[in-house]
C-alpha positions, 0 to 999 in steps of 0.5 A, spaced: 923 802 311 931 802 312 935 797 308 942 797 308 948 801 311 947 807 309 940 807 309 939 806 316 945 811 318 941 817 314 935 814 318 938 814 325 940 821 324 933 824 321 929 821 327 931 826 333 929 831 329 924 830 323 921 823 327 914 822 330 915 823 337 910 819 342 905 823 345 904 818 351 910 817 357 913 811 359 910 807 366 916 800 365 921 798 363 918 795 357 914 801 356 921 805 356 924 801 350 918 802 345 918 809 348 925 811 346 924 807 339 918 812 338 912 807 338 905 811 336 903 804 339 904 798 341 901 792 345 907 787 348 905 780 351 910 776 354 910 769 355 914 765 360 915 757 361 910 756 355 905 760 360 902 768 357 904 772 363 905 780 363 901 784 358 904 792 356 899 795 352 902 803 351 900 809 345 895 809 341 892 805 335 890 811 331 890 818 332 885 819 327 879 822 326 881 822 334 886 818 339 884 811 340 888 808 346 891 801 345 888 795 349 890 787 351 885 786 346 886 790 340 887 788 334 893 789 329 895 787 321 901 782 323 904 784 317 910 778 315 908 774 321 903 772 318 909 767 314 911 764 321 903 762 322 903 759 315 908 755 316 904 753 323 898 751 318 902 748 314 906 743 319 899 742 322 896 739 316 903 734 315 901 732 322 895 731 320 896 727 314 894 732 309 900 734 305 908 733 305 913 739 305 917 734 300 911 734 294 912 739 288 909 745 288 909 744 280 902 739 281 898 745 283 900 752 281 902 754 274 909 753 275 911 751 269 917 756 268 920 753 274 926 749 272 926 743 276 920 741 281 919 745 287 918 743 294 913 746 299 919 746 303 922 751 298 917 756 299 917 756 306 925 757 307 925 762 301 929 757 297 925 756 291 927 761 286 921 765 286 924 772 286 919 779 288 918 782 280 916 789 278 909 785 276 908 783 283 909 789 286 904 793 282 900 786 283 899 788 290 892 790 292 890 787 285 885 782 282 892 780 277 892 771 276 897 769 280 900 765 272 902 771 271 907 774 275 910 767 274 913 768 267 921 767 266 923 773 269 921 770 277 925 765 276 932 767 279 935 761 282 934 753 282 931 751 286 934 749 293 940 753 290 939 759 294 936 764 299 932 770 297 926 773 301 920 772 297 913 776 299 910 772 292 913 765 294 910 766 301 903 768 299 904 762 294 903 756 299 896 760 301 893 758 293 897 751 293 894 749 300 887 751 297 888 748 291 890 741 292 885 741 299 879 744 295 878 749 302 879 757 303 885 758 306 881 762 311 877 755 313 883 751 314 886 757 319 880 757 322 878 749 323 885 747 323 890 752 327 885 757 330 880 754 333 883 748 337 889 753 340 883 758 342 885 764 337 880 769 334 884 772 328 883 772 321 886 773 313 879 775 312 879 783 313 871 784 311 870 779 317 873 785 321 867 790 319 866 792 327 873 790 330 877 797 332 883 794 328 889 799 329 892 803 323 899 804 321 903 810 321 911 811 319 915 814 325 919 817 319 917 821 315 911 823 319 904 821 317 900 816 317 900 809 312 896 804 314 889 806 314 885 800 317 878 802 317 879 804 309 882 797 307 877 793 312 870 796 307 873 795 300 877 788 302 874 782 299 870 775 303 875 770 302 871 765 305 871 761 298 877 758 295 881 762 289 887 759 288 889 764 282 887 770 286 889 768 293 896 769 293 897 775 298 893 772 304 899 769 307 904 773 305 902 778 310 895 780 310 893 776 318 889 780 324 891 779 330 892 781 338 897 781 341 896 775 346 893 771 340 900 772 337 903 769 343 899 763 344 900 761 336 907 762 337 908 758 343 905 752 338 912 753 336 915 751 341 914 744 343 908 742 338 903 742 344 903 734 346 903 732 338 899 738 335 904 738 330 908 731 331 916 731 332 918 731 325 914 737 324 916 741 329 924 738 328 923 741 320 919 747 322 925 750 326 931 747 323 936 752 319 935 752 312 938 757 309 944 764 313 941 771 311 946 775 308 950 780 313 954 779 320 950 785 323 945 779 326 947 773 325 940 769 323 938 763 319 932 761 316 928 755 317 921 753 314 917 758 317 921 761 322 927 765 323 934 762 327 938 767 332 944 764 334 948 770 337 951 771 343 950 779 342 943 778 343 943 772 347 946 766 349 941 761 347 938 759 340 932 763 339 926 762 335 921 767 332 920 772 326 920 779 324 914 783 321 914 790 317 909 793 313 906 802 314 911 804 319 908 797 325 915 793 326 912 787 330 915 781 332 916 774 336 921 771 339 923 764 343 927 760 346 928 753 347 924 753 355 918 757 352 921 763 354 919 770 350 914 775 347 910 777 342 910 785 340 904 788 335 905 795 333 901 802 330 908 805 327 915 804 330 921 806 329 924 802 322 931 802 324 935 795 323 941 792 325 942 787 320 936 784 318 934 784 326 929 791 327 932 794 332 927 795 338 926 787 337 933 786 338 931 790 345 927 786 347 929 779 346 936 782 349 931 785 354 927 779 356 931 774 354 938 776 356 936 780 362 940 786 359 937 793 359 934 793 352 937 799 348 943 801 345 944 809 346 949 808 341 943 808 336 
């Protein structure tokens, strides 16, 4: 994907000529924006005063061996939303007593390089010091124990010091939470988050074996990258608990529709009657830590992105981003229950700043009630 400057220069001027075009037509407004951002596919629920309303599903979930269309109920990989409905679990099970985002990491992983105590609050925010290392990325898809991606060389910072997304921190709190619970991650998902709020998703993709889940495509360079028939029969049950091995789950490897995804993220907006009691919800959307960069001003709490930008909106927004094999998705909110939350198969990659650019058209959309692109790019 386009990271940095340059980087998304090049991209917006490659994609007219060498991108993936969309073999659909737009019928809406919504449909449009994905259309001209060159969406293989994609599925939009909208949510207005807390409440799903309209729902835009438009393009193909894959297009091999032959096309399938996409529907309300298809499912897709979150990709990085999968952090935000983490921290979902996470402040559930504070509320519930279970756990403290102040208590040290250090108790239940093999932190031992770690410089001073790590708070689970630090794994949430991205502030724990823990950095994405070579060994990590040639860890993905492995059976690597976590203890031994956690040598000096992860160690950037301090802890608490400073902001660095990490995927390896994120996944972490999956191992912490079934180390010190003594359940799967999949388990406590599914008593503690999914089934109370009436949300069929899951981190186990061998649970997905008749499921049509949607693949991944790159709009630029053409081609498919995600191949989800193929990840869902070699993937692993993760129905029991493995702290050492389990640290990819919550990083990214959720799967979910559309409207799953709205109903989870609304939980975020006024904690459902004490589903997660006020001091949760005050932490999990409370600043944390400013992402680098003016192109979109954003903060990062627990668990959540904060938007405090008036060339997006003139409201406080909520949400977070997802990019993983070409899909871009995305879920944003404001303080009155108002937003959307987006899953694609392939969308234009392009950034401004950190925001990608077609969640930037739909917040400004949706929740600015301006005309969504920027023909500019």
């Amino acid at each position: 994907m386009p990271k940095g400057a340059l980087k998304n220069t090049l991209y917006r001027l490659a994609l007219p000529i060498c991108g993936l075009r969309p073999a659909w037509q737009p019928e809406s407004a919504a449909q449009r924006i994905l259309w001209r951002r060159k969406a293989v596919g994609a599925c939009l629920q909208r949510f207005e005063a807390g409440r799903l309303s309209e729902c835009v599903a438009c393009g193909a979930a894959s297009l091999h061996p032959q096309r399938v269309p996409v529907a309300p109920d298809t499912v897709f990989r979150g990709a990085s939303l999968a952090k935000m409905v983490t921290a979902l679990l996470v402040f559930r099970l504070q509320t519930l007593g279970k756990l403290d985002v102040s208590e040290d990491a250090r108790a239940f992983l093999p932190l031992r390089h770690a410089p001073r105590p790590v708070p689970l609050s630090t794994l949430l925010s991205h502030t724990s010091g823990i950095r994405d290392t070579a060994a990590y990325h040639a860890a993905l898809g492995q059976s690597v124990p976590l203890e031994r991606l956690l040598g000096p060389e992860a160690f950037w910072r301090e802890p608490g010091e400073a902001f660095e997304y990490s995927n390896l921190a994120a996944g972490m709190i999956g191992s912490l939470l079934e180390a010190q619970l003594s359940e799967s991650f999949e388990t406590l998902m599914q008593r503690e988050l999914f089934a109370p709020l009436g949300v069929e998703a899951t981190f186990d993709a061998s649970l997905l074996a008749k499921t049509p889940v949607a693949d991944g495509y790159r709009v630029l360079p053409p081609g498919r990258a995600f191949d989800a028939r193929a990840r869902i029969t070699s993937a692993r049950p993760v129905s029991s608990p493995d702290p050492s091995l389990h640290y990819q789950l919550a990083a990214g490897n959720l799967y979910l529709t559309a409207a799953g995804l709205a109903r989870l993220t609304l939980l975020a907006v006024d904690g459902h009657n004490g589903f997660l009691d006020g001091r949760s919800l005050r932490q999990l959307r409370t600043p944390v830590a400013a992402w680098p960069g003016e192109k979109s001003r954003m903060r990062h709490g627990m668990g959540l992105l904060v938007v405090d930008d008036p060339r997006l909106s003139s409201r406080r927004l909520w949400g977070h981003q997802g990019f993983a094999y070409g899909a871009v998705n995305g879920a944003f909110f404001d303080e009155e229950g108002n937003g959307y939350a987006l899953l694609t198969s392939g969308v234009s990659e392009q950034r401004c700043g950190h925001m990608a650019c077609v969640n930037r058209d739909f917040v400004r959309f949706f929740l600015s009630g301006r005309d969504g692109c920027d023909r500019r790019d």
